[in-house]
FINURO-798503 format. One record per residue: residue in one letter; x, y, z negated of N, C-alpha, C, O, CB in turn. Coordinates in steps of 0.05 Angstrom, whole numbers, plus 5000, padded with zeros to 4 digits. Atoms other than C-alpha are relative to their C-alpha. Glycine has a CB too. Layout:
N
AXYZXYZXYZXYZXYZ...
This chain:
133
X500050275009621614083802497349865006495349954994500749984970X502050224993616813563828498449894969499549824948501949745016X500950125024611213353779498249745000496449654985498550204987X501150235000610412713815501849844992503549795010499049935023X499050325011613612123777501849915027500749865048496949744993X499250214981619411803818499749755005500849675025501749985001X501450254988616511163821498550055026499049955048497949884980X502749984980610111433859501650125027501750015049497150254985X498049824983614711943897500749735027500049775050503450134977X498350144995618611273920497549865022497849855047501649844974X503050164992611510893940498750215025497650135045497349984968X501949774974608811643980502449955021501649985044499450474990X498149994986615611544015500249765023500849805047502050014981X499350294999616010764027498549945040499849885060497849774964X500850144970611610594095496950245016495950425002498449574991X502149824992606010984137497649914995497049695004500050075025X502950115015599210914104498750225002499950445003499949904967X501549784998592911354108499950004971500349824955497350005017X500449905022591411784054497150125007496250185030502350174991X503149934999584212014036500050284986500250304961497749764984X499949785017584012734026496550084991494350005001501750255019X503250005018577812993979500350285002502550364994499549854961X500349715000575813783992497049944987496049724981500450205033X502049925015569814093962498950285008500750455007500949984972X500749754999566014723978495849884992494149704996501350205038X502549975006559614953947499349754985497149654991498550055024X500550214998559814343912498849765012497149634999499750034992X500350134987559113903959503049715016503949695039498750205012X497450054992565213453965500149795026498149685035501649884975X500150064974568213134029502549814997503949884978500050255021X498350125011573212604029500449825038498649725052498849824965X499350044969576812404102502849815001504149814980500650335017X497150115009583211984110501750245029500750365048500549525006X498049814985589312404145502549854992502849724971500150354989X498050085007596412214157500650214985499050394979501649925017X498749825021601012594114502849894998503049655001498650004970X497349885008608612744098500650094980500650334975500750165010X499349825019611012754034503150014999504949885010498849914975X496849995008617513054004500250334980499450564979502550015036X498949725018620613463951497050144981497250384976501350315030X501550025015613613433906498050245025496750445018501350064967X502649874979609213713972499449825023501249705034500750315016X501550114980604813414021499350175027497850365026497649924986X500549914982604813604088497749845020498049625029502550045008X502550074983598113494127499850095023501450285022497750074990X501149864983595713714195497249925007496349695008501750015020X503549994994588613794212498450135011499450265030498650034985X501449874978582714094241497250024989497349984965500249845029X503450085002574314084235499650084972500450304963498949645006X501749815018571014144172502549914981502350054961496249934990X497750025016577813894134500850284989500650374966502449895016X498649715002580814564143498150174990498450234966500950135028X502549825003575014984139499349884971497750044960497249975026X500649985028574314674067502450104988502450234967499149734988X497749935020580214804044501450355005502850484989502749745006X500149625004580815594069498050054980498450234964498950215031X501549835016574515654032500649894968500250074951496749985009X498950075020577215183970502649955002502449725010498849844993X497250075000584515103970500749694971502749544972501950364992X499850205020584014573906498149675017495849625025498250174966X500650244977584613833945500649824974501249914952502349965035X499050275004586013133921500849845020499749895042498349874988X499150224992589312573950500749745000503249704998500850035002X499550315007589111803945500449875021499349875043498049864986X498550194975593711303979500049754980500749744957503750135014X500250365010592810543962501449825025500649855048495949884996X499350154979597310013998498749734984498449684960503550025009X501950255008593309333999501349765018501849805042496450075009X500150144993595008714012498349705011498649494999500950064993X502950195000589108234044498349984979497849794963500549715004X501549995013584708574013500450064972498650174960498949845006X499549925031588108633942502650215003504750205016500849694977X497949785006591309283919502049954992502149744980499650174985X496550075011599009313904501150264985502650304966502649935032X499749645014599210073887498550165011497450165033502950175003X501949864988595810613885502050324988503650304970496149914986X499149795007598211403879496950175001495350155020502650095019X501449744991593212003867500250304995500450394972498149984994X497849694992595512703883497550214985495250134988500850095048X502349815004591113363850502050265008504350285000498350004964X497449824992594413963881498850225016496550175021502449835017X501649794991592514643918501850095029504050185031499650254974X499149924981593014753989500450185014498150245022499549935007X499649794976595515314037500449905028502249755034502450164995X499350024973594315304112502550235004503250424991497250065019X496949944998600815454145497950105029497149905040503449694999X501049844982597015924204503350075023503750295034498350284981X497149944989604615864241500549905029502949855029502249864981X499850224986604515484303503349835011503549635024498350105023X497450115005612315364299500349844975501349624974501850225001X501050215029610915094229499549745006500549525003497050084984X502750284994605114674256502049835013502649615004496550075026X499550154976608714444313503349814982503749584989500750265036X497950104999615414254280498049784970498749554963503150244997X500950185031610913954211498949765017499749555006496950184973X501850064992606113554267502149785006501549555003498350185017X498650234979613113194306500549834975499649604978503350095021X500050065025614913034228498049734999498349495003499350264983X502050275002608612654215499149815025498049595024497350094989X500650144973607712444283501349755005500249555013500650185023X498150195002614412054279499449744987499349504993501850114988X500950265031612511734210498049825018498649585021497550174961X501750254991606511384249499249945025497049885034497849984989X499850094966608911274321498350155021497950055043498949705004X501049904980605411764355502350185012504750165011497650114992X498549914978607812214402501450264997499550405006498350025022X499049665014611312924382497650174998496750254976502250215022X501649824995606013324414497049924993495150084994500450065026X503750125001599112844398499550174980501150274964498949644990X501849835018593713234362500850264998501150364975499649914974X498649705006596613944380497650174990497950384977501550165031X502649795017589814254359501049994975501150234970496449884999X500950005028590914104285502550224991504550295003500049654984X498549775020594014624235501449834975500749634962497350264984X497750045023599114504186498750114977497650334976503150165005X501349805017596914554116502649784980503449554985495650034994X498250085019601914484052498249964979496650134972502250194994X499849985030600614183989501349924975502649714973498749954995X498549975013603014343928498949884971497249984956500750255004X501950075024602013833875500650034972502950084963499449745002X500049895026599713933805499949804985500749864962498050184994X500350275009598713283783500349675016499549615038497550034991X500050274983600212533799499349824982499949844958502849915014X499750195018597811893776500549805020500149845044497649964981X499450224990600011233796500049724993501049694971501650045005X499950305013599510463786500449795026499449785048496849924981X498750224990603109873811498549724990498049724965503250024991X501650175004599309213811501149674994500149494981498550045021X498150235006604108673812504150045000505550245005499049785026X495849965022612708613786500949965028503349965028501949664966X497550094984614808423861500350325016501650315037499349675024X499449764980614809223890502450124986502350174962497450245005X497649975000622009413892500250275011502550375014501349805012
């Protein structure tokens, strides 16, 4: 069972927007935007560089997605949740056409990056004005 709120669920679903993922090692935290794929209370990412490499050595991520309209917010979701790289390259490759789709790229663009799942533990969310349907 998903322990993101179907509202927010409805909003991670709704249009292609970057999301800003937040890793941490050694305390030192790092915060990058990445597309992403959600469904079924997990986030599917693909990635690469020091993204990854934080999150083998910390697996505990965050995630915030804000859709804005000229400049003023309309909603916002934020994800707390613990990641596993998916080390698969049939994984990667079929998770990669997935998100690739969502934001018009190409099946195969960014074949370097690794597939990483996450599995969230928490959601919060807020809606800014009565007209999002």
């Amino acid at each position: 069972m998903s322990t993101v709120p179907p509202e927010a669920e409805r909003l991670l679903e709704r249009e292609p927007l970057m999301a800003h993922l937040g890793t941490c090692v050694e305390g030192r935290p790092h915060v990058a935007p990445v597309w992403y794929r959600y469904a079924d209370g997990v986030v599917e990412i693909v990635t690469t560089g020091r993204k990854l490499a934080n999150i083998r050595q910390n697996p505990r991520v965050s995630l915030s997605i804000q859709h804005d309209e000229a400049g003023q917010a309309r909603w916002m979701v934020s994800l707390l949740g613990t990641a596993t790289v998916i080390d698969d390259e049939a994984e990667t490759a079929a998770a990669r056409r997935r998100i690739n789709e969502k934001y018009g790229a190409g099946p195969d663009a960014y074949a370097e990056n690794t597939l990483v799942r996450i599995e969230i533990g928490s959601a919060t969310y807020r809606t800014y004005d009565d007209e999002i349907e």
